[in-house]
C-alpha positions in Angstrom: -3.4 21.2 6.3 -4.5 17.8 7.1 -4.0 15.8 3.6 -2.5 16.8 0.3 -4.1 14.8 -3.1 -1.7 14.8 -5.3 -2.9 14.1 -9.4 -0.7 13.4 -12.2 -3.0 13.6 -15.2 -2.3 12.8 -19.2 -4.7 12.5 -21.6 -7.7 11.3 -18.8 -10.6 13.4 -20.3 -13.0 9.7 -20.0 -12.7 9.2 -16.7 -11.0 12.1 -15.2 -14.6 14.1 -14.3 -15.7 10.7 -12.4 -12.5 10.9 -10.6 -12.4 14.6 -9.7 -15.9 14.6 -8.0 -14.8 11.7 -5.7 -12.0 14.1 -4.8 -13.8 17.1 -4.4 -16.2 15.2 -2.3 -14.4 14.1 0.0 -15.5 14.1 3.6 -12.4 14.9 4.7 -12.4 18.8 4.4 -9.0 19.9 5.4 -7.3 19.0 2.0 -5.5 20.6 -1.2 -5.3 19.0 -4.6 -2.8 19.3 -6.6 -3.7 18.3 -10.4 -0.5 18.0 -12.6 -1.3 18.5 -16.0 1.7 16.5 -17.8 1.2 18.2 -21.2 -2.5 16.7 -21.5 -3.6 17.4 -25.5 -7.2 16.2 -25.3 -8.9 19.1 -22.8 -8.1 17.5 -19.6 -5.9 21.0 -18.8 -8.5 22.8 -19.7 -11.4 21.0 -17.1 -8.8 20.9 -14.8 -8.8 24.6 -15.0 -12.8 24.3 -14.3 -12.5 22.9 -11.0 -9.9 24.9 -10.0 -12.0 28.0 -10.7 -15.2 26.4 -8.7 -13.2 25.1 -5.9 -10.2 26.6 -3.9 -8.0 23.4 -3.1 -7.6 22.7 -6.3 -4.5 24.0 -8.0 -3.1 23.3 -11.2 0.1 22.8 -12.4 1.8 22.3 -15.4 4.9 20.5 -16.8 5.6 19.4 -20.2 5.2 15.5 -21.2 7.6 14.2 -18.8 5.4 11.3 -17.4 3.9 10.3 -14.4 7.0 10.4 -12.0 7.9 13.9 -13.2 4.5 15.2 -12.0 3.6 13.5 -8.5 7.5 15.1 -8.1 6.8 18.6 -9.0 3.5 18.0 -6.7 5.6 16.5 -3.6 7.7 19.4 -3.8 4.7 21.7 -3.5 2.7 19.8 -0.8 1.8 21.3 2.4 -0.4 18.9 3.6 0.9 17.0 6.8 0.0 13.2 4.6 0.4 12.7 0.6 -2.1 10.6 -1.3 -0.9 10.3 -4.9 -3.9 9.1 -7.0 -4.5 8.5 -10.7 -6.8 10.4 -13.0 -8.4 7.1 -14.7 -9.3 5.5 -11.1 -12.5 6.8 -8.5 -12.7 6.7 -4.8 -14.9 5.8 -1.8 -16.5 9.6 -0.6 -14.8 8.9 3.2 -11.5 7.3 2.0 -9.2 10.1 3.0 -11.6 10.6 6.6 -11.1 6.6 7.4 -7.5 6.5 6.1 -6.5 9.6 7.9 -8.3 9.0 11.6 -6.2 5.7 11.0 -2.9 7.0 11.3 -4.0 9.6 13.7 -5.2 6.7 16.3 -2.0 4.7 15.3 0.8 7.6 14.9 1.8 5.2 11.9 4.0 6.5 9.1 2.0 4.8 6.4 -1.6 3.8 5.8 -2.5 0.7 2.9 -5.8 0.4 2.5 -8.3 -1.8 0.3 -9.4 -1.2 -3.0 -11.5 -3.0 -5.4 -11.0 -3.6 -9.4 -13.1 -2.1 -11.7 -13.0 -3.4 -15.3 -14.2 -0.5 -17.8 -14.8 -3.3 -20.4 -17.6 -4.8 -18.9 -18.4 -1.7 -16.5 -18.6 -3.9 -13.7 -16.8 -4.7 -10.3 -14.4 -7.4 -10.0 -12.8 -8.3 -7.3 -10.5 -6.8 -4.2 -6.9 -5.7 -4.9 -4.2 -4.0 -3.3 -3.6 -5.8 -0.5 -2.8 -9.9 0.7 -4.4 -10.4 3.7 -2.7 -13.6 4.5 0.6 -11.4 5.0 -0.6 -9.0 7.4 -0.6 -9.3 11.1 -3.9 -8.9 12.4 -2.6 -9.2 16.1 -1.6 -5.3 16.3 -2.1 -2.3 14.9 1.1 -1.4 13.4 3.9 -3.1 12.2 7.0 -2.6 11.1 8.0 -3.9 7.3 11.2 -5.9 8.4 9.0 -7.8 10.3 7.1 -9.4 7.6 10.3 -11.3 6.3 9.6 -12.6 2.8 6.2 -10.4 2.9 7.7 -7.1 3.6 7.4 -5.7 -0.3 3.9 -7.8 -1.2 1.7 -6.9 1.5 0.0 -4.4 -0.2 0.6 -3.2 -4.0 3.9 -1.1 -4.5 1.8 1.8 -6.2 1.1 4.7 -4.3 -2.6 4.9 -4.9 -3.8 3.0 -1.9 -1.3 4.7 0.8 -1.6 7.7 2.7 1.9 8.4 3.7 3.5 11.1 5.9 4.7 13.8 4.0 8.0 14.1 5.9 8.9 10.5 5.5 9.3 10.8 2.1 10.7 14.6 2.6 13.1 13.9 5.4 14.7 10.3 3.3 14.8 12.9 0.1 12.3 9.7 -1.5 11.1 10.5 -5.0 9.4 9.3 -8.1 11.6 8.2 -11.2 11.4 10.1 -14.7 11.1 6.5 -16.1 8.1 5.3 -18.5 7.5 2.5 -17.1 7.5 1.9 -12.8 8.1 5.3 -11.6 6.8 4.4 -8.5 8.9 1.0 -7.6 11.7 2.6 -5.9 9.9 5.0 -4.4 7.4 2.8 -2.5 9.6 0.5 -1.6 12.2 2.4 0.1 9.3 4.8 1.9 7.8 0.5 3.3 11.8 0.2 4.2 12.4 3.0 6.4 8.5 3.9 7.7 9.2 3.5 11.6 5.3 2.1 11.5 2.6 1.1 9.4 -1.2 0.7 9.5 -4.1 -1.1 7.6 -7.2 0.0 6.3 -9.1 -3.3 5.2 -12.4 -3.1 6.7 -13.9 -2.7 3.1 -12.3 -1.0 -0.5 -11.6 2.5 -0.6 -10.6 3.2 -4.0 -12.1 1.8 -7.5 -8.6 0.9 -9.6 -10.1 1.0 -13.1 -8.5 -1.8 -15.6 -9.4 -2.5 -19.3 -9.3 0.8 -20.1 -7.2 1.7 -22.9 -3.2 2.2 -22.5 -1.2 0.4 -20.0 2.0 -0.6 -18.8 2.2 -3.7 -21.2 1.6 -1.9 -24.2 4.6 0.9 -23.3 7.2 -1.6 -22.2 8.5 -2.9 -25.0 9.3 1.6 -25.9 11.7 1.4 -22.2 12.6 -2.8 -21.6 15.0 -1.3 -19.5 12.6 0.4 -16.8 11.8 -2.4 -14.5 15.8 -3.6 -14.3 17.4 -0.1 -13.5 14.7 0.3 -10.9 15.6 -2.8 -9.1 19.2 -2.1 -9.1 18.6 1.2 -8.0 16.5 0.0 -5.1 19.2 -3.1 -3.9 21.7 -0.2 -4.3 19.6 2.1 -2.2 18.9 -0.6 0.5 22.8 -1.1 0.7 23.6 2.3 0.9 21.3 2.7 3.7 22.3 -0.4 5.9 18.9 -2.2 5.0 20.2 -4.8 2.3 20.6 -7.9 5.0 17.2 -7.0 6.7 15.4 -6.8 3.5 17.6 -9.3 1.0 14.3 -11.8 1.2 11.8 -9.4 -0.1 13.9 -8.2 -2.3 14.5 -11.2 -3.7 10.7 -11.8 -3.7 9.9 -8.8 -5.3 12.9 -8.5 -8.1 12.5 -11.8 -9.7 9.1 -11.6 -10.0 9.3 -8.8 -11.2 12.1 -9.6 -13.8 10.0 -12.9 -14.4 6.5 -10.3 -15.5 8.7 -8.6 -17.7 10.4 -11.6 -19.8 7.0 -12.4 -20.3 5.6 -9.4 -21.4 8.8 -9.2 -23.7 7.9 -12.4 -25.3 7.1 -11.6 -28.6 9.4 -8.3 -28.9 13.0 -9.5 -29.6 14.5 -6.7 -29.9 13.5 -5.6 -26.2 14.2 -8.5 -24.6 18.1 -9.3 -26.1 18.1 -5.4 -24.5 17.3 -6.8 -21.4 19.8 -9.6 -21.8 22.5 -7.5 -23.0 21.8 -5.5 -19.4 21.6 -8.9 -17.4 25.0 -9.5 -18.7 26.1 -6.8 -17.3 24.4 -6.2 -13.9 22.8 -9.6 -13.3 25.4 -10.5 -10.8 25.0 -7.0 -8.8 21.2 -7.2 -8.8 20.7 -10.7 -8.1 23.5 -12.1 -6.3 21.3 -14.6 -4.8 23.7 -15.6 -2.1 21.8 -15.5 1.2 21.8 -18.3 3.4 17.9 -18.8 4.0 15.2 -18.4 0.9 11.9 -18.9 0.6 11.2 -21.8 -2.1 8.9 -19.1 -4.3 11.7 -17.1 -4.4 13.7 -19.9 -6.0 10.8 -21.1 -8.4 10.4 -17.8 -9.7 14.2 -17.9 -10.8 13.9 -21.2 -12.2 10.5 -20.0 -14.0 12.0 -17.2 -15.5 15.3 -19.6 -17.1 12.5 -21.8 -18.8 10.9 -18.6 -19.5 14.2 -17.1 -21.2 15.0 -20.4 -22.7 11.4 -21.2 -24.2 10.7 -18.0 -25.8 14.3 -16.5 -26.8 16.5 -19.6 -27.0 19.2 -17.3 -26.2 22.0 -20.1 -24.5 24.4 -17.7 -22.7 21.8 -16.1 -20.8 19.8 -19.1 -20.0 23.0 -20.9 -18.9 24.2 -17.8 -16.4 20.5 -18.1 -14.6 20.4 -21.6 -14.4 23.9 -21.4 -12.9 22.8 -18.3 -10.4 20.0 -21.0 -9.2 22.3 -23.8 -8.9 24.5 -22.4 -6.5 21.7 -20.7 -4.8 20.1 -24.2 -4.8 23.6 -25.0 -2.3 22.9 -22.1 -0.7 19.5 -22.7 0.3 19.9 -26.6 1.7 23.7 -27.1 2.8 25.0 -28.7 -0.9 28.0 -27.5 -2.6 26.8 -25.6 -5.6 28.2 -28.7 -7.8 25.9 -31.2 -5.8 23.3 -28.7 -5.9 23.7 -28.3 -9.7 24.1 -32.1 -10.5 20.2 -32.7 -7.8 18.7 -30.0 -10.0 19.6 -31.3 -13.4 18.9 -34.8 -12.4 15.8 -34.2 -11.1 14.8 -31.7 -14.2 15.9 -34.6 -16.4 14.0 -37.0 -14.4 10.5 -34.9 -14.7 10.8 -33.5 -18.0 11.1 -30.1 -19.1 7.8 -30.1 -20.7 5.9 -30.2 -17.5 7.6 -26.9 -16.5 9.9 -25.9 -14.4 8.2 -24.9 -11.7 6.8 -28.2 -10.9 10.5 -29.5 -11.5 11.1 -27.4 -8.8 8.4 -28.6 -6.5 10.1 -32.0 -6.8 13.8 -30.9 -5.6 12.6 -29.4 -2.9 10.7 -32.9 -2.1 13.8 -35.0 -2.7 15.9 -31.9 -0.9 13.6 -32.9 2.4 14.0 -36.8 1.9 18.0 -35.8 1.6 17.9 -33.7 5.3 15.9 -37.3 6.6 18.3 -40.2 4.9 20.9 -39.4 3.3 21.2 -38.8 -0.7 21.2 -42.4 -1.8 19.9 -42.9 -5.2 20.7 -39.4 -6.9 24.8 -40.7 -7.9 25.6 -40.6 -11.2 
């Protein structure tokens, strides 16, 4: 068995016949696909039952509501197919996408294939764009590469959802890699640990592969304010993970990269539920220091302005002083870190400089001027920031 689809599927019956035929069409023959029915209430168990009566690689299974992680699990642990796609039942996909994605990896021997996808936005019923992958932060020089050797780029090259990879099966098998039984991000950890330890990757970006449908009814914003907590455990678990497996060091950039972001998308999206958000301060309070030590020697200035976004984030839209104080104090010292100033003359150049510009005009263009007066420092000296 060449490839093995794997479905979860919840309450899809508007799309979920669109996305089937693009499945059971495939050019690739030499597939099975599994459709997990997560305790679907609307008749998408019962279509799913349809296709697996007209067509003999389609299997069903069935779980109670447990979510999405729950199912592309019980599917994993079923697979037989050499390479796993896990695909959604709301999204539709190019007739040769397994063929192209799979002779990829075959040429290559690569672990991993990422391929292109476009966005398709169900409100206007109309293409939109390409998504899944930045360009700019893929060598084009080889055919494979490895993930460590991206640097900052090693967790944003492509989307961390599984929908546009092809991976090999015993990668995730072999690492004992699986989805989390979270509501929100199930696939985080998962994704980013399987970019970690892949021995080789591969790109498919000749042209979109797979339609990722948007505008289309329930999303991750609407269900994060019911788990806050999702996004945070996640990124412990993975810095905890990357630790445990001697990876931390290699990867502490991306990481950095990907968790504050991350953290920042999140504050944001908790803007206007309180109650959420002093949940995720009450859980920075306690892991903050673990999951963002922010104490590497060389960062990457987005990864900085991210962290400084997300303190005039926190302090704009909770006004909540012990947390705000804490992050700006994490960025202070990292702000030492980062250009060779003890964390005091690294906190007294930022607030200087933050006074100087304004807080109004937002902290990320704050930041854009330290790191302009950090450069005229390295060239002459700091005259004219005493107190």
């Amino acid at each position: 068995m060449k490839v093995t689809v794997i479905i979860p599927v919840y309450n899809a019956m508007p799309y979920l016949e669109q996305c089937l035929n693009s499945i059971v069409g495939q050019t690739l023959r030499d597939i099975e696909i599994l459709c997990v029915d997560d305790g679907s209430t609307d008749g998408s168990a019962e279509l799913l039952e349809q296709y697996a009566r007209g067509d003999n690689r389609v299997r069903l299974l069935k779980q109670e509501h447990q979510f999405a992680g729950a199912a592309r699990n019980l599917g994993l642990a079923q697979a037989q197919g050499e390479y796993v796609q896990f695909l959604d039942a709301d999204d539709f996909y190019e007739r040769n996408m397994l063929e192209l994605m799979y002779a990829r990896l075959v040429e290559t021997g690569a672990d991993l294939c990422a391929c292109l996808g476009q966005l398709y936005d169900q409100r206007v019923e109309r293409f939109t764009g390409e998504y899944f992958l930045k360009k700019e932060c893929i060598p084009h020089d080889r055919s494979t590469f490895r993930a460590i050797e991206l640097g900052a780029d090693a967790f944003r090259f492509s989307m961390l959802g599984p929908t546009n990879k092809l991976i090999r099966r015993s990668l995730l098998v072999d690492h004992g890699l699986s989805f989390s039984g979270t509501r929100n991000t199930n696939d985080f950890y998962c994704m980013s640990m399987a970019i970690a330890l892949a021995d080789s990757i591969c790109i498919y970006d000749e042209r979109p592969l797979l339609c990722y449908r948007i505008n289309a009814g329930g999303n991750t914003r609407s269900k994060l304010p019911l788990a806050p907590l999702d996004f945070a455990n996640e990124t412990l678990k993975l810095k905890r993970s990357l630790d445990k497996a001697g990876l931390f060091q290699d990867f502490s950039v991306a990481y950095f990269e990907v968790a504050i972001s991350v953290l920042c998308d999140v504050v944001y999206k908790l803007r206007e539920y309180p109650e959420a958000l002093s949940k995720l301060q009450a859980w920075y309070a306690v892991h903050g220091a673990e999951a963002y030590p922010l104490k590497v020697t060389e960062l990457e200035s987005g990864t900085l302005c991210n962290f400084l976004m997300l303190f005039d984030g926190i302090t704009r839209d909770t006004k909540s002083q012990e947390l705000s104080e804490r992050l700006i104090h994490n960025a202070e010292c990292n702000l030492g870190h980062a250009t060779g100033l003890s964390p005091k003359r690294g906190a007294f150049l930022l607030r200087k400089l933050i006074s100087l510009e304004g807080i109004g005009k937002g902290t990320a263009h704050c930041f854009r001027i330290v790191f302009q007066a950090i450069s005229k420092r390295r060239r002459a000296g700091t005259r004219g920031l005493k107190r």
